[in-house]
Every structure is written in structure tokens, then in C-alpha cells.
C-alpha positions as CSV (number, residue, x, y, z in Angstrom):
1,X,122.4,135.3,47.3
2,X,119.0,136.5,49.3
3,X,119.7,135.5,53.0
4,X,116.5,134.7,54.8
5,X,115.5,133.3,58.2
6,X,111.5,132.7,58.3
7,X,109.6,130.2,60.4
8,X,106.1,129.8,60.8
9,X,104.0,126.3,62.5
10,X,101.1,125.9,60.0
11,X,98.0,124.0,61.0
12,X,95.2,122.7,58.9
13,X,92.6,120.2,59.3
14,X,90.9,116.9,57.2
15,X,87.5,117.9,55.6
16,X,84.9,117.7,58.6
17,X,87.3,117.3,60.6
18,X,87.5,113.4,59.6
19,X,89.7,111.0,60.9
20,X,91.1,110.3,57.2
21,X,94.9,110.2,58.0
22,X,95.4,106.5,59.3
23,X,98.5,105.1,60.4
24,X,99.3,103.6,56.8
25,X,98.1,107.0,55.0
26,X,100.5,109.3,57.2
27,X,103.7,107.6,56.7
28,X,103.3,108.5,53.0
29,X,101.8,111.5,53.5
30,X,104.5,112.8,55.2
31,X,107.3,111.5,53.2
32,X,105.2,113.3,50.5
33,X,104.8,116.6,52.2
34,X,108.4,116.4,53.1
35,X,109.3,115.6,49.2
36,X,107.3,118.6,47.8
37,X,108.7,120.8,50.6
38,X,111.7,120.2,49.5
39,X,111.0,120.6,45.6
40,X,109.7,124.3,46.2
41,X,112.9,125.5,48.5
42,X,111.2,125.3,51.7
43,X,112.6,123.8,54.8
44,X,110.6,121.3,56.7
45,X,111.5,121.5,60.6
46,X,108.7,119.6,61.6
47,X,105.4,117.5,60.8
48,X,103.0,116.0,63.0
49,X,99.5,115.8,63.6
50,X,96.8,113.1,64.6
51,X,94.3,111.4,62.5
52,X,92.2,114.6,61.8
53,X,94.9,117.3,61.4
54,X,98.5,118.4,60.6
55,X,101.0,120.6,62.1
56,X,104.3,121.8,60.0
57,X,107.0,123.6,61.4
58,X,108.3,125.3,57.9
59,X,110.6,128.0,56.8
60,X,109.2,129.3,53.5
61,X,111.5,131.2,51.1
62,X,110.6,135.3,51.0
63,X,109.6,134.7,47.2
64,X,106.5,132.6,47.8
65,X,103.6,133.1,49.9
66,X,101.9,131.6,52.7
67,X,99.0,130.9,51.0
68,X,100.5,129.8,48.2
69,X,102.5,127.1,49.9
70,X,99.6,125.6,51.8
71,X,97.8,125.6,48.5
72,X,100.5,123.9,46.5
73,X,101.2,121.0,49.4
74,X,97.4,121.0,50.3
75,X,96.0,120.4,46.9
76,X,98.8,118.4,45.8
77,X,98.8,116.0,49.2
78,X,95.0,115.3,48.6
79,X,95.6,114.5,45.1
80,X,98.8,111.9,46.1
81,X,96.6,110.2,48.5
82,X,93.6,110.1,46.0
83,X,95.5,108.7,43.0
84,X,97.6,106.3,45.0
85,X,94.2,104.9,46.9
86,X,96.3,104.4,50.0
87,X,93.1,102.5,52.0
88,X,91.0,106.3,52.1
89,X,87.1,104.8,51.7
90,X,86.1,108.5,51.3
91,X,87.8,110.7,49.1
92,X,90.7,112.2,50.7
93,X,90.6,116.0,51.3
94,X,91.4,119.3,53.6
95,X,89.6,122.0,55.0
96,X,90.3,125.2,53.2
97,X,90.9,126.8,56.2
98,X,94.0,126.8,57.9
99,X,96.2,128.4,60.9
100,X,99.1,130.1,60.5
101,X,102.1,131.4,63.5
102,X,104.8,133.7,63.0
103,X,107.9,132.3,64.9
104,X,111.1,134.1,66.3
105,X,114.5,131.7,66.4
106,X,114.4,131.5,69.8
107,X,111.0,129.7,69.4
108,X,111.8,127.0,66.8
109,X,112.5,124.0,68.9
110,X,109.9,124.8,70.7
111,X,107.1,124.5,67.9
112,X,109.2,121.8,66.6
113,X,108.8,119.4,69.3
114,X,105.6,120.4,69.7
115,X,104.4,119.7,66.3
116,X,106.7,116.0,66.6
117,X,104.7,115.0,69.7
118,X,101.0,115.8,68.8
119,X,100.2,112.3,69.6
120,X,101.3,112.6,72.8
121,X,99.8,115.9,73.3
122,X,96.6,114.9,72.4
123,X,96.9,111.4,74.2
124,X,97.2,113.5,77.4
125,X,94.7,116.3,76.7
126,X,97.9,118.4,76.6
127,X,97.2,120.3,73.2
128,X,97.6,124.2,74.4
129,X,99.8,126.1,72.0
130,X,103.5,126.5,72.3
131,X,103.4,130.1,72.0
132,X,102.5,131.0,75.3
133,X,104.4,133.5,76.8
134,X,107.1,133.1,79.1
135,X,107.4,135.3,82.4
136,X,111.0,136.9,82.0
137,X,112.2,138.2,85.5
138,X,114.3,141.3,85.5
139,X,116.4,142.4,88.7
């Protein structure tokens, strides 16, 4: 048995930058994303995100790749919310472009509440990445 500890906080955005993820829409997206996380061995820690993008905290097995991944739950997330019309007027789809972060352990609940809280974060103007680093006094 392969022991692995990998976590990265992936961010990608709504074609143009739309506001297509409403209330109604990210519920079920979510539980999606979650769902097909789950169904290719990949741990969700974390998913959040406002109306026009989405941040998951994810620990992706050695034996796929990042781009894969974010292809697979990109292009399979815009086609859920396309076939199950879940109130998009405009066809439902991502940027191609996305962001991705290497994390270290000690990092994880970090990114994860930061990725749970985006609405807050962005409510307050608060949005600056996690990752910044910390001042470590030595003696």
C-alpha cells in the first residue's frame, strides 16, 4: 500500500469571471464536486468560493495529476450544472485557467478555513492569501 500525504488549495474562476454560481447552484455544486472527489480517491478538505469562483483544499493521490483532476471535476461540474438546468440562464462554464498552491501539513487548517470562509473574506475585503509567511523568532 503507496502511503501519500499531498495537499494543495486549487482556485479557478466562472467564464468571464460571471457571477454563475448562485446560492441554489452551489449547494449542488458542491455536493457534486465533493461526490466526484470522492469517486477518483481524492480527499476533499475544503470548498468554498463566492458567486464567481472556487477554492478546494484537496489531497490528490501521486497517481493522477493536477491537471488532470481540475480537468476531470472542471469539465464534469459544468456539464452537471448544464444538464440538470439548475436556474443557469447562460450556459454554465469555467475559465480554463486556474491556480494552483503546494501545501506543507502544518498549513492545512489554515487553507482550510480559509477556503470555508470566502464569503466572509470577501464580505470584508479580507481576501489576501493564507500563505503568507509567518515571522518565526529564534533566541
Amino acid at each position: 500500500m503507496t502511503f501519500w500525504r499531498i495537499y494543495y488549495h486549487i482556485v479557478w474562476s466562472t467564464s468571464d469571471r460571471l457571477p454563475l454560481i448562485t446560492e441554489n447552484i452551489e449547494v449542488k455544486l458542491y455536493k457534486y464536486i465533493k461526490n466526484k472527489c470522492d469517486s477518483l480517491d481524492c480527499q476533499l478538505h475544503a470548498i468554498g468560493g463566492i458567486s464567481d469562483h472556487i477554492h478546494l483544499v484537496i489531497s490528490i493521490p501521486p497517481s493522477m495529476s493536477i491537471s488532470d483532476f481540475v480537468r476531470r471535476i472542471k469539465g464534469s461540474s459544468s456539464h452537471f450544472v448544464n444538464q440538470t438546468k439548475l436556474e443557469s440562464e447562460s450556459k454554465f462554464a469555467w475559465q480554463r485557467e486556474y491556480g494552483v498552491f503546494s501545501l506543507g501539513g502544518q498549513q492545512l487548517d489554515r487553507a482550510v478555513a480559509y477556503a470555508n470562509n470566502q464569503k466572509e473574506h470577501h464580505a470584508q475585503g479580507s481576501t489576501e492569501l493564507f500563505l503568507e509567511p509567518e515571522i518565526i523568532h529564534t533566541a
